[in-house]
N, C-alpha and C positions, 0 to 999 in steps of 0.2 A: 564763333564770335559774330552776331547777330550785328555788330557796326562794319563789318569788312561788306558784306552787303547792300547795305547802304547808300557806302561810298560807291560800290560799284552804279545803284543808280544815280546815284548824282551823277558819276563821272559819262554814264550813256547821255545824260541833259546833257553835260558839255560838249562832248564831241557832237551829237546833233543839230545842236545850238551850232558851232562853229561852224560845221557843216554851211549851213543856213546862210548863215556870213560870210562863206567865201562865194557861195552862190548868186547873193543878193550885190555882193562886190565885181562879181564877172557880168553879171547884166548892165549895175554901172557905168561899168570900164567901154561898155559892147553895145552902149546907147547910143550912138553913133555911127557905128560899124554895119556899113551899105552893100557890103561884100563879104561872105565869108573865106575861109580858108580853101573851102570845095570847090568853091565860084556857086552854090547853089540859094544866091540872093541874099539877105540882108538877114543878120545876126536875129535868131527868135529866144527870146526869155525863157529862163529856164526857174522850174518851181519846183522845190525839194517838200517831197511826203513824206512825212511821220507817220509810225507805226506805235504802240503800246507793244511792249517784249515781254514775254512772262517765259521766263528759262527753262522753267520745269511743269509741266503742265500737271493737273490734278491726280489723274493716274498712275503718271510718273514719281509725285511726290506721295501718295501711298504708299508706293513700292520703295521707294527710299526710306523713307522714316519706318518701314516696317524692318527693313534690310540696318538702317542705322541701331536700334532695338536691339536686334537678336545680335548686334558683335558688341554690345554694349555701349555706344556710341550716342551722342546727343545727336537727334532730328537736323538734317538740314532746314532752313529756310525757305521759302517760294521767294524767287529776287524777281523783280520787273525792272522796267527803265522805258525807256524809248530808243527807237533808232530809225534811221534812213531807209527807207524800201527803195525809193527810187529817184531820180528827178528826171522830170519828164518836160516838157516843150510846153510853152503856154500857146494852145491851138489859135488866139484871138489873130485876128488881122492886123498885119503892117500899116503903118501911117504914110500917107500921100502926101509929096510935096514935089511942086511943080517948078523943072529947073533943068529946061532944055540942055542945058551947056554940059549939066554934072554927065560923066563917062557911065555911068549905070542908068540913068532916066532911060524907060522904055521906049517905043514910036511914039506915043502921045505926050512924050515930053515931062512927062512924073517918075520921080525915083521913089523906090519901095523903100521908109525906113525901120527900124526896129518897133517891135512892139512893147518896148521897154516904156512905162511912164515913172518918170522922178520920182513923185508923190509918191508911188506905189510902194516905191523900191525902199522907199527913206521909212516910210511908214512899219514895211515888214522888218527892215534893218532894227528900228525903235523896240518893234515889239519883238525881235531874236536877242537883244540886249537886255531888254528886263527880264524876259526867262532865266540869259544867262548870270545876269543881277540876282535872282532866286536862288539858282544854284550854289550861288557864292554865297549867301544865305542859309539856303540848307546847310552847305559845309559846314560853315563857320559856328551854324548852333550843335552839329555833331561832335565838331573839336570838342564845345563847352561838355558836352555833358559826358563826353570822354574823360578831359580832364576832371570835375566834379566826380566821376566815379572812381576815380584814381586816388584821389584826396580823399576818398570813406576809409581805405584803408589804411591812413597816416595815424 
């Protein structure tokens, strides 16, 4: 069934997508945060990489659908989707703000803060929600023509 597939790439969108969103939500939270848990300075933003996923590669799917064939079997599919490879450190530099008093300012009297900017965060947040608005789209027109082909045979 050529729709069980499908739903598997959508469902790789969603989980990447959330991915995205709890990431974009821990930098939020960690916009502020002068100190980390190590003691090694001041919270640095983190940025999730997407990957394109192809399950089975060209060769492989050869050998399968040749193998599906000879047991009299229908062809599998080639499924794709996307997924997470990594999230890595955004390398930019901390913002300076000068505030003798604060327990973390260096000798010159500046504390190192996050390299997190609002705009940034809200912006990628914006566009992780419309992908995942998509998804919920794709789904929703899979259901239809599920059900539509369900109703051919009434």
């Amino acid at each position: 069934m050529a729709f069980v597939s499908t739903i598997d790439v959508i469902g790789s969108g969603f989980t990447a997508q959330q991915q995205r969103l709890d990431i974009i939500s821990e930098n939020i939270v960690n916009m502020n945060t002068t100190r980390t848990e190590n003691g090694e300075g001041p919270y640095r933003r983190k940025v999730v990489v997407f990957e394109a996923e192809q399950r089975v590669g060209r060769f492989q799917e050869v050998l399968d659908q040749a193998r599906y064939r000879r047991l009299g079997l229908r062809p599998t599919q080639t499924r794709g989707g996307v997924r997470v490879t990594e999230i890595n450190e955004d390398p930019s530099d901390f913002k300076l703000k000068y505030d003798p008093e604060d327990p973390d300012a260096n000798e010159d009297g500046y504390v190192e803060l996050p390299n997190v900017d609002l705009v940034k965060e809200i912006t990628d947040g914006m566009a992780a929600s419309q992908a995942f608005s998509a998804n919920i789209t794709a789904f929703n027109l899979l259901k239809s023509v599920i059900s539509k082909g369900l109703e051919i045979g009434k």
